[in-house]
VOGU-3710 file (C-alpha; in Angstrom, 3 decimals, decimal comma):
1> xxxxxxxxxx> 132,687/111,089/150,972  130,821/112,781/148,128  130,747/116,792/148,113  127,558/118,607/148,881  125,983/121,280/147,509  125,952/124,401/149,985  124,011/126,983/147,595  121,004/123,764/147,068  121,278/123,007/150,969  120,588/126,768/151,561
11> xxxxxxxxxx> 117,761/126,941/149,346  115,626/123,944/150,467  116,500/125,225/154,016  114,655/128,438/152,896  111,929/127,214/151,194  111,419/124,339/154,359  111,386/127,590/156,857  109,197/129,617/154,184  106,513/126,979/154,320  107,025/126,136/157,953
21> xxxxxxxxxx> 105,912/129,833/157,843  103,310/130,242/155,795  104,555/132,180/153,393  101,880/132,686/150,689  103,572/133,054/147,617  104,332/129,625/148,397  100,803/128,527/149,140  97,368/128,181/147,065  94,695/127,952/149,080  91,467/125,780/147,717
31> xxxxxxxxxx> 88,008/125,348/148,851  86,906/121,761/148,937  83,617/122,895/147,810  84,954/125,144/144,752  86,461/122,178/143,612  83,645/120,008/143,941  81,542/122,449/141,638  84,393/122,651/138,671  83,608/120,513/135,422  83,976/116,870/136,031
41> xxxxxxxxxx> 85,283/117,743/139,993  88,708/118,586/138,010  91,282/120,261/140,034  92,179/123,706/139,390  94,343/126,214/141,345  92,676/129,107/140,119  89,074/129,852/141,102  86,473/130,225/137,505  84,279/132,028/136,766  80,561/131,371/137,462
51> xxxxxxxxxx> 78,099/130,973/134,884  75,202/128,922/133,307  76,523/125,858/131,916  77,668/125,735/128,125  75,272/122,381/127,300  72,273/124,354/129,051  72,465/127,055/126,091  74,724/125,745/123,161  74,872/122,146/121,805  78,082/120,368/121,720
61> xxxxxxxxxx> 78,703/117,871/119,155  81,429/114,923/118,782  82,461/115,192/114,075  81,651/111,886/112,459  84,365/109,174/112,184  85,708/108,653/108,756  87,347/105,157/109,615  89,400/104,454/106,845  90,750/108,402/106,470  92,528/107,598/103,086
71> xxxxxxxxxx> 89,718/105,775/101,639  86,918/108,160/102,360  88,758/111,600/102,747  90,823/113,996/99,714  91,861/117,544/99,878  89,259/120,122/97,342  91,533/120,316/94,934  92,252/116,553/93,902  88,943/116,990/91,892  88,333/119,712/89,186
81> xxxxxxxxxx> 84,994/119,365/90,714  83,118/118,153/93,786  80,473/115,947/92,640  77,766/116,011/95,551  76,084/112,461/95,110  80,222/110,845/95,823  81,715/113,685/97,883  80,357/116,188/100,679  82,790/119,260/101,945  83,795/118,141/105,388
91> xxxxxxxxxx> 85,028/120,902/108,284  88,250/119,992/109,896  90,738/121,550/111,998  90,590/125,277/111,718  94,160/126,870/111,576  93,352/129,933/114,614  94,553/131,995/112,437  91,495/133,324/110,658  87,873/133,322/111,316  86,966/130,790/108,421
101> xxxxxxxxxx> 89,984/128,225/108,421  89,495/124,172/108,272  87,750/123,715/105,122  90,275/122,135/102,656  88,389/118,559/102,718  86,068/116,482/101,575  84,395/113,200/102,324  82,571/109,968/100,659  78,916/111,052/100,946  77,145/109,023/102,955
111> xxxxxxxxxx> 75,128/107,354/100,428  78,816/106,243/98,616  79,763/105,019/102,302  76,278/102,809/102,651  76,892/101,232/99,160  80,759/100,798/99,554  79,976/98,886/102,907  82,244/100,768/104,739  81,276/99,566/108,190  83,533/101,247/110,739
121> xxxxxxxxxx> 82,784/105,025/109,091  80,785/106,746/112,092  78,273/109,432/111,266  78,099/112,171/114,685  77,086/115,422/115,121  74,002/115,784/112,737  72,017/118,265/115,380  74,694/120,297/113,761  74,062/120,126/110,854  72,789/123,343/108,467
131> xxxxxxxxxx> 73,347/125,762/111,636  75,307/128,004/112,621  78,201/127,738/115,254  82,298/127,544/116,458  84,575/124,391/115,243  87,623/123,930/116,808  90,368/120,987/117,406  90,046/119,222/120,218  94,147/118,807/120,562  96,672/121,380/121,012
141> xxxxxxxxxx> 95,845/124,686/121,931  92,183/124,307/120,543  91,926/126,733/117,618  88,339/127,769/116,576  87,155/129,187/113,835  83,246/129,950/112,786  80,748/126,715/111,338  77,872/127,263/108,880  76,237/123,973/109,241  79,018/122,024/106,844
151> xxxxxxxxxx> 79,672/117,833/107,663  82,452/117,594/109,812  85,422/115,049/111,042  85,947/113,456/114,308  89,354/115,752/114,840  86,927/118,601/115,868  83,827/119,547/117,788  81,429/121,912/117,583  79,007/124,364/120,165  76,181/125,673/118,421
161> xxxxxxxxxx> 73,952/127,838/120,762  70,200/127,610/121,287  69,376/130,955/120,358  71,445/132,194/117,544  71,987/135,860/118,587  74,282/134,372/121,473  77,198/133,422/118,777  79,069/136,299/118,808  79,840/136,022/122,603  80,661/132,175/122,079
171> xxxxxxxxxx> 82,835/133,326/119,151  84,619/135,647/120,678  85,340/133,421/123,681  86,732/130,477/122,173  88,138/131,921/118,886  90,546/134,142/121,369  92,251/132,510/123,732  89,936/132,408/126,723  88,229/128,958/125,701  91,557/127,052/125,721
181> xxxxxxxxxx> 92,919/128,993/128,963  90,186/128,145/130,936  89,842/124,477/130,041  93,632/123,528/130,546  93,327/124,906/133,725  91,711/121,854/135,301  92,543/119,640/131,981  96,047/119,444/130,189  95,320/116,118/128,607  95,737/116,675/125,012
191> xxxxxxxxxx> 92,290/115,651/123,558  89,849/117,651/125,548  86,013/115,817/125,504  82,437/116,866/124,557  81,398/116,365/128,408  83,673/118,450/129,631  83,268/121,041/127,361  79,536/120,729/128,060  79,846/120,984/131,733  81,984/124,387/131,722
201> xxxxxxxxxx> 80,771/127,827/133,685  80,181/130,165/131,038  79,579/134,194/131,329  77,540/134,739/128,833  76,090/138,622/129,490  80,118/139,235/129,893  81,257/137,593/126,456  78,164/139,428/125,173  79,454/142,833/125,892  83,228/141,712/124,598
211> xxxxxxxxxx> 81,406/140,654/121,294  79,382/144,430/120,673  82,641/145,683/120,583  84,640/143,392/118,777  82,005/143,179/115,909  79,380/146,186/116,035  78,295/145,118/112,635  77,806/141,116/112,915  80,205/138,665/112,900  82,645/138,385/109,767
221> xxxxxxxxxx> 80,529/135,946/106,620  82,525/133,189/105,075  85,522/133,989/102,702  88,910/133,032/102,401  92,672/134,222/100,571  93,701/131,081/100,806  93,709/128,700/97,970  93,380/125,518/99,982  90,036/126,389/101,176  86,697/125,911/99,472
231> xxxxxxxxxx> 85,745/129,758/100,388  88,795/131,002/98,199  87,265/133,216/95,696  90,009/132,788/93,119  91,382/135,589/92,190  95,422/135,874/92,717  95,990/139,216/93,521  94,081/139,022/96,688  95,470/135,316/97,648  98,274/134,443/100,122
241> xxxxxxxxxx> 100,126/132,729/97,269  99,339/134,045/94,101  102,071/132,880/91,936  100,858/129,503/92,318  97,286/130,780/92,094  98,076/132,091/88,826  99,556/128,769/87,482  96,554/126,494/88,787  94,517/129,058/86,686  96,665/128,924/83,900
251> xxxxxxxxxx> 96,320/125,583/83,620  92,493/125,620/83,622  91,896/124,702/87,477  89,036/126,834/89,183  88,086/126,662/92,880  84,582/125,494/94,141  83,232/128,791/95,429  83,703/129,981/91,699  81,793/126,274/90,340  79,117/126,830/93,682
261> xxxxxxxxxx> 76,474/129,722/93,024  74,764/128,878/96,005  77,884/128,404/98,419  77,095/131,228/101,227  79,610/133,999/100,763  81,003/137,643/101,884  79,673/139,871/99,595  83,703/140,853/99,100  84,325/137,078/97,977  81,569/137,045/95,527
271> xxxxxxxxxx> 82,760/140,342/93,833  85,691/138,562/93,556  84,663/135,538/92,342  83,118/137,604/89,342  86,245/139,125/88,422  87,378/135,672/87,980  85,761/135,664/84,256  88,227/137,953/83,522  91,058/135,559/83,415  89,487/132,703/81,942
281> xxxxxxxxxx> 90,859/133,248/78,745  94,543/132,965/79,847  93,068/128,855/80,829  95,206/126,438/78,346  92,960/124,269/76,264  94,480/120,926/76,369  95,587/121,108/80,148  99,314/121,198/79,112  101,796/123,797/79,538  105,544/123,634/78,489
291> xxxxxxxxxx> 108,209/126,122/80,137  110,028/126,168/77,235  108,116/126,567/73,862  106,989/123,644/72,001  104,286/123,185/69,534  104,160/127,169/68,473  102,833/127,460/72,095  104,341/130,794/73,939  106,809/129,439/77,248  105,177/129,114/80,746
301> xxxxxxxxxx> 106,780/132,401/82,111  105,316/135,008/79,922  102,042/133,156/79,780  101,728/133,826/83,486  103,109/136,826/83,067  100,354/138,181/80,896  97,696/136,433/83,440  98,933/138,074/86,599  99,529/141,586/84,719  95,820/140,621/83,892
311> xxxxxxxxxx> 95,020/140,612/87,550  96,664/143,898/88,648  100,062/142,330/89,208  103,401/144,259/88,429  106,219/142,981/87,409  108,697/144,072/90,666  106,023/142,436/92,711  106,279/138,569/90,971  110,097/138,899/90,822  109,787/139,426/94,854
321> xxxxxxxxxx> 107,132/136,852/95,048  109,280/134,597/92,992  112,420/134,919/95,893  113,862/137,542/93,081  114,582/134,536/90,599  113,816/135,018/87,202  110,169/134,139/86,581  111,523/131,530/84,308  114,161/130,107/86,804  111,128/129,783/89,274
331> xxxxxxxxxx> 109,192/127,394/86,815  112,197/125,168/86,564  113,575/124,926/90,078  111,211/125,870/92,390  107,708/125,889/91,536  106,471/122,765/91,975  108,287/121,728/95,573  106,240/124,962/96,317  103,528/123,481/94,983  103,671/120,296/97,278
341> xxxxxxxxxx> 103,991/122,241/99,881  101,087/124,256/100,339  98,839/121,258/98,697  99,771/118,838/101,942  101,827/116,928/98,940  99,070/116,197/97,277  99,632/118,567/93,674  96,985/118,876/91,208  99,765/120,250/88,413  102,352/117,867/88,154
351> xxxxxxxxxx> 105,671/119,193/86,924  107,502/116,621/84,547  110,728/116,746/82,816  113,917/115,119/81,616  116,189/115,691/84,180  118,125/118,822/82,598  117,028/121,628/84,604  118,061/124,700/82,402  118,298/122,885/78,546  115,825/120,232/79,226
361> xxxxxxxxxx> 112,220/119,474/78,818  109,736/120,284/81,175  106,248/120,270/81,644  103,224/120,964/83,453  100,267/119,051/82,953  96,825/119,389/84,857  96,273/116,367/87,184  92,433/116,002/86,882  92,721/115,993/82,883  95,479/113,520/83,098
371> xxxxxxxxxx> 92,656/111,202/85,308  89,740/112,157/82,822  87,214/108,929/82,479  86,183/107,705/79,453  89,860/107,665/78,381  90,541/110,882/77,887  93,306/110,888/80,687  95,057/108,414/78,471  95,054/110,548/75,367  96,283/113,580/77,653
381> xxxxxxxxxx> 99,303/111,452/78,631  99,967/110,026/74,719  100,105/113,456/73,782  102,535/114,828/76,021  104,687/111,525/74,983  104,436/111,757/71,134  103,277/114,893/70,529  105,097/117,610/73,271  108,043/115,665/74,051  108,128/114,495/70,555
391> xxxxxxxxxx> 108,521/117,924/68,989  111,152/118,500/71,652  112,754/115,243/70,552  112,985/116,002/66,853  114,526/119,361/67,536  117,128/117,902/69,567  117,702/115,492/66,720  118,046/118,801/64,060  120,067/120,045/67,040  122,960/117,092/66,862
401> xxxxxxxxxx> 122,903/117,394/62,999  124,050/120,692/63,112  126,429/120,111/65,554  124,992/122,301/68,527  127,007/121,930/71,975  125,167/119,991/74,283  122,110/118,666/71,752  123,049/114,874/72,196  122,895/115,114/75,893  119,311/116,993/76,066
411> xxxxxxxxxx> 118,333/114,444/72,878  119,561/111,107/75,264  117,618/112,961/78,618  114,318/113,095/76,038  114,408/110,010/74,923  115,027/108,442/78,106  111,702/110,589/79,770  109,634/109,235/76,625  111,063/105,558/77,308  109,349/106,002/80,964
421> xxxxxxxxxx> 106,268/107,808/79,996  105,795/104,912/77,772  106,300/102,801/80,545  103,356/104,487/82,646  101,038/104,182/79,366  101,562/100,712/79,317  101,179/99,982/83,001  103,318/97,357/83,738  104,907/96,840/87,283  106,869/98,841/89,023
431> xxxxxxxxxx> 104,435/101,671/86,778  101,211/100,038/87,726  98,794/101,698/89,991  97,360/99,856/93,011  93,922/100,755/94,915  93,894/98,341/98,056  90,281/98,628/98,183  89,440/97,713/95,113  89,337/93,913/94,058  91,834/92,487/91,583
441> xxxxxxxxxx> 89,672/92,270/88,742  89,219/96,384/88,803  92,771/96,863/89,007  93,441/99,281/86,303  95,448/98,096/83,268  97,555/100,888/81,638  97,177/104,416/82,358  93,652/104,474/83,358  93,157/105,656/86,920  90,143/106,768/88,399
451> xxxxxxxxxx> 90,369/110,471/89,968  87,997/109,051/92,900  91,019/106,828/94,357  92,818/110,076/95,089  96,810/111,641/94,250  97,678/109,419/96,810  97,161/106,115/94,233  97,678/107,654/91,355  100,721/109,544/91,396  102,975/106,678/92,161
461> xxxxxxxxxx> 103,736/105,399/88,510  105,289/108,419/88,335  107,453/108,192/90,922  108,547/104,802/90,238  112,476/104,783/90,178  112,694/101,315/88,449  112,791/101,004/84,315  113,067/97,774/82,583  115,955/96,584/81,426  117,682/97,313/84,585
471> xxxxxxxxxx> 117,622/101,093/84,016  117,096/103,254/87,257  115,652/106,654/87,133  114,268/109,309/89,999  111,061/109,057/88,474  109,040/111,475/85,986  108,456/114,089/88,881  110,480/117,103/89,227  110,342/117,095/93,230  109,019/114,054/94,858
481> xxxxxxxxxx> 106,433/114,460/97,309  106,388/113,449/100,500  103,838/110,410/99,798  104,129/107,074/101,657  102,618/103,615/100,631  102,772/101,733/103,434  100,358/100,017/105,853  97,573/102,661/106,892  95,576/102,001/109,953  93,180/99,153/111,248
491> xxxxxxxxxx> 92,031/96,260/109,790  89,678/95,450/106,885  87,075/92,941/107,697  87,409/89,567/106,204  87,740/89,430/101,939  87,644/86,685/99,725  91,613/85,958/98,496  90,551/85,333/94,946  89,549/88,898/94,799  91,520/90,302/97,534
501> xxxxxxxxxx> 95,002/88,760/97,808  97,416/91,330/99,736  94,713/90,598/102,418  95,730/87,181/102,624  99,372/87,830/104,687  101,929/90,272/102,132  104,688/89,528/102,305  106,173/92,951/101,601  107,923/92,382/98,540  106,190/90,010/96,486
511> xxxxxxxxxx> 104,724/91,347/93,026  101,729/89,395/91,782  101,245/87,940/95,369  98,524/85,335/95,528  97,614/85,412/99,183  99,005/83,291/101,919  97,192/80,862/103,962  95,553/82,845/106,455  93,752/86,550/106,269  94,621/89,438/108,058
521> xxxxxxxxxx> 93,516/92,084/106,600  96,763/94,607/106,786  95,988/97,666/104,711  99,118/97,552/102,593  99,007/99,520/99,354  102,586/99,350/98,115  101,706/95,759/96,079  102,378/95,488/92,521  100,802/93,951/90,074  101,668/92,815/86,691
531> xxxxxxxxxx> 98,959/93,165/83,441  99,368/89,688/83,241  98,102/88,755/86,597  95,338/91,249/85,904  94,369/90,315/82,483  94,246/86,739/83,872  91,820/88,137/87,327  89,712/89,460/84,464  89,830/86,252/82,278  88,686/84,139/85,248
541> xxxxxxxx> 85,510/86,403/86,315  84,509/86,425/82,719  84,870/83,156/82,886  82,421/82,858/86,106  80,017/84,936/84,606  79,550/82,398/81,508  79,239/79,111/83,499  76,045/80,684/85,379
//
């Protein structure tokens, strides 16, 4: 016979006699008709509040649908500048954290989408559009943050009222709390709907009076300290990181408020974004910065130095900000895994070096110079080969003649970095880049990537472990970022194989892979090709284009 379990026997005993009772901390009473009159007839054990509907004095609208999210979407800063006629600043999720959060995005315009035949992308939400309202996420705990009208994703929806002096309350009300408490009282699905939202009581003359107090003097205009939003104003000393601020402007990098005379700002914000002149002469020319000196240039530490004493910046206060590491020490071991970090791993200065962290060559380089068109992005990366890392390399040399301790080692790490960055110049597989959506033929040959396709595409040469010869490697990168290659979402309609092979059946591991005998249009983007295989795609279409 098993034992039982007096204490649990004695308890449901109580609670049986409890009920049996009435006892009404035990018991919710609900009104049939209450029920019927909540949002969708959804259950709740509390009673709401009454009110006018939201949809009878806001609109509520569903964000477009990007489709293929790595095709059409990048982060601000993967361009040195947002080109409006290709990309449009798209809202996302706002953070809940501060009133003007979400806006770190951008997407394809929709003219780019039309001519790139990008049939599943799904515009929504245009009533929205140039007014002002509250975004939030529709998952989680459904953080909102204040909309000015911008283009905005499908991760997010927005209530814009009917009469605009009713914001505030709606503001106040969603941004704090109440929004999500009410609605996961009769929903606690994750993704809460436009319709329900639409159908929910709100007090508005109550949220009203909550607002006049909150914000007697209007609600807060758009601005930002953080550097992954478009509303940063740039300068570092008022950022939430401004070490790395003060590197991306070292390196010549400026955020799109500064480039945008017309974006709406907080008078604070565009002070700020004045001040920003200020610094512009700490920029580096060429878009390359050693941390140890090389070609007369002054190391990476006390050039930042001088830029953040520039900005009201003390000493004591970038040794703290640095972790209490040497400024130095920082460059080399820690700055760019911060780097990846609070740019979602996609950097915009890419930190390359040897391998030696305290004797060896490193460098940073400016991400949208090394992808300038025209091929100027090419002649970034020859120079850091033969001209940087060659000055570096001769010294080392000098260094061996004379017998120095250690020279032959940091001489052997140089040459070896040169060896790969040679190896990305010339392209060749496993240093190749690969854009799944564009056809063979476009495929680039060499270094010459196109700063449309994104960090995502181009970084990977970089981080290509494999050297000829059988030499192995950790790639160029002095922390890898968290970057995958592999199969993204859905489907792509039907291509021709000719132009589109990995289309045709992958088979994972191929390079040069031809296409198998029937399509099915897996987005793989991990393929490798050879310059042979694209020389010959080339070859063949010229060859087309002279027969007709």
């Amino acid at each position: 016979m098993s034992a039982i379990d007096v204490t649990a026997a004695n308890k449901a005993n109580e609670k049986s006699a409890m009920l049996c009772n009435g006892d009404a901390t035990l018991l919710t009473r609900l009104g049939q008709s209450t029920q019927l009159r909540n949002p969708g007839c959804g259950i709740s054990f509390e009673v709401l509040r009454s009110g006018v509907r939201i949809s009878d004095i806001a609109y509520v609208g569903y964000g477009s649908k990007p489709g293929q999210t790595a095709r059409v979407t990048r982060y601000i800063w993967e361009f040195d500048r947002i080109v409006p006629t290709h990309w449009t600043l798209m809202a996302s999720r706002p953070d809940g954290v501060c009133d003007w959060s979400g806006r770190a995005e951008v997407c394809l315009s929709l003219a780019q989408i039309e001519q790139q035949g990008i049939s599943e992308f799904g515009v929504r939400g245009a009533e929205a559009w140039g007014k002002r309202g509250v975004i939030y996420s529709k998952m989680t705990h459904l953080p909102a943050s204040l909309y000015d009208g911008e283009f905005f994703d499908d991760n997010t929806n927005v209530v814009v009222p009917k009469q605009a002096h009713d914001l505030p309350a709606f503001y106040v009300y969603m941004r704090f709390g109440e929004f999500n408490r009410d609605l996961r009282r009769i929903n606690r699905k994750l993704n809460v709907t436009r319709e329900l939202v639409e159908q929910f009581p709100f007090d508005l003359a109550h949220w009203q009076k909550v607002a006049g107090k909150k914000y007697p003097n209007g609600l807060p205009e758009p601005e930002s300290d953080y550097p992954t939003q478009w509303l940063f104003h740039g300068r570092p000393e008022e950022s939430t990181a401004p070490l790395q601020v003060g590197v991306a402007r070292l390196l010549g990098y400026s955020w799109p408020a500064e480039l945008d005379g017309k974006m709406p700002l907080s008078k604070r914000a565009r002070a700020l974004v004045k001040q920003c002149d200020e610094l512009a002469k700490f920029a580096d020319t060429d878009g390359i910065v050693c941390i140890q000196s090389v070609r007369g240039e002054e190391p990476a530490a006390e050039r930042l130095m001088a830029l953040l004493a520039a900005a009201g910046i003390k000493p004591a206060k970038v040794r703290e900000l640095a972790g209490g590491a040497d400024l130095d020490d920082w460059f080399r071991n820690s700055f760019f895994e911060e780097h990846c970090k609070l740019f979602h791993d996609r950097p915009f200065v890419w930190h390359i070096w040897d391998g030696r962290k305290r004797d060896g060559f490193h460098a940073l380089v400016n991400y949208h110079k090394l992808c300038e068109g025209k091929g100027k992005g090419r002649k970034l990366l020859e120079s850091l080969t033969y001209s940087y890392l060659g000055e570096w390399i001769t010294r080392q040399k000098d260094g061996v003649k004379r017998g120095e301790g250690g020279a032959e080692d940091c001489l052997a790490a140089a040459l070896e970095l040169q060896k790969r960055l040679e190896a990305i110049l010339a392209g060749d597989t496993p240093f190749d880049i690969f854009v799944r959506w564009k056809p063979l033929v476009e495929q680039p040959i060499g270094w010459a990537p196109d700063i449309n396709d994104g960090v995502r595409m181009n970084i990977r040469p970089f981080l290509a472990s494999d050297m000829p010869n059988g030499r192995t490697g950790a790639g160029v990168l002095r922390y890898k970022p968290n970057i995958k290659w592999t199969k993204d979402r859905g489907k792509e309609p039907k291509r021709p194989k000719s132009e589109y092979p990995w289309f045709w059946g992958w088979d994972e591991k191929g390079v040069d892979f031809l296409g198998g005998k029937e399509f099915d249009g897996n987005r793989w983007n991990d393929c490798h090709y050879t310059n042979k295989a694209k020389q010959a795609a080339r070859e063949a279409a010229m060859g087309n284009k002279s027969k007709r």
